[in-house]
N, C-alpha and C positions, 0 to 999 in steps of 0.2 A: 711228665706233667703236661706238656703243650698238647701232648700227643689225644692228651685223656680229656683235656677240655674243648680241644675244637671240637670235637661230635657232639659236645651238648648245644641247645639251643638256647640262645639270651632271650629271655623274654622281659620286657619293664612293667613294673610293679603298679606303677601310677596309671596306665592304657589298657595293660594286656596284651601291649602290642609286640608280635614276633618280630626282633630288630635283625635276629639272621646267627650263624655260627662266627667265632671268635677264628681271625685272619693271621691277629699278630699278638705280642705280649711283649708291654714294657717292663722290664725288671732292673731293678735296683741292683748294680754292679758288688757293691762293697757287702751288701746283704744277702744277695740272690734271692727276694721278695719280689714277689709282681706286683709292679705299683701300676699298670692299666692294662687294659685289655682295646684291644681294637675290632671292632666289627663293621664289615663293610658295609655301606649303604644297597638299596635295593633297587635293581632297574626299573627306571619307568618306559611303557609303552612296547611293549619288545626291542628295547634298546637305542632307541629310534633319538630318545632325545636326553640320552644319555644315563648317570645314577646319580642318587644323593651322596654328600659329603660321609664319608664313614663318619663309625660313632667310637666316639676315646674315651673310654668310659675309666674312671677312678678305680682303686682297689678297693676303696672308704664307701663310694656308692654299690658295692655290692652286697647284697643283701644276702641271699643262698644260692651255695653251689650242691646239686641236687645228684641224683644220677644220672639224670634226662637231661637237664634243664640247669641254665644259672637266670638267678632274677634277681635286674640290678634295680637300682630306684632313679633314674631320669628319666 
């Protein structure tokens, strides 16, 4: 499962903005459901002045999981 979603690309629905490939995956122990996804934040400047906060994005805010592509809505 993990293996098949970090190669897609998160995109958000409200920007269009490419937010980056999924890093990590909260899952629900007693369920084994992914209840978030994590995507890490993107360098700015050639690294110089560090990156943004990653994004923890909900399982409820995702919208479609695609072939290519998941697109969540924040």
């Amino acid at each position: 499962m993990y293996s098949e979603l970090k190669c897609k690309e998160v995109i958000s629905v409200k920007d269009c903005r490419k937010l980056g490939h999924i890093c990590d995956l909260e899952i629900d122990k007693c369920s084994g459901c992914i209840k978030k996804i994590v995507v890490p934040g993107r360098w700015h400047l050639f690294g110089a002045f560090g990156k943004e906060t990653e994004y923890v994005i909900s399982y409820s805010e995702i919208c479609q999981i695609g072939p290519d592509i998941i697109l969540v809505n924040i």
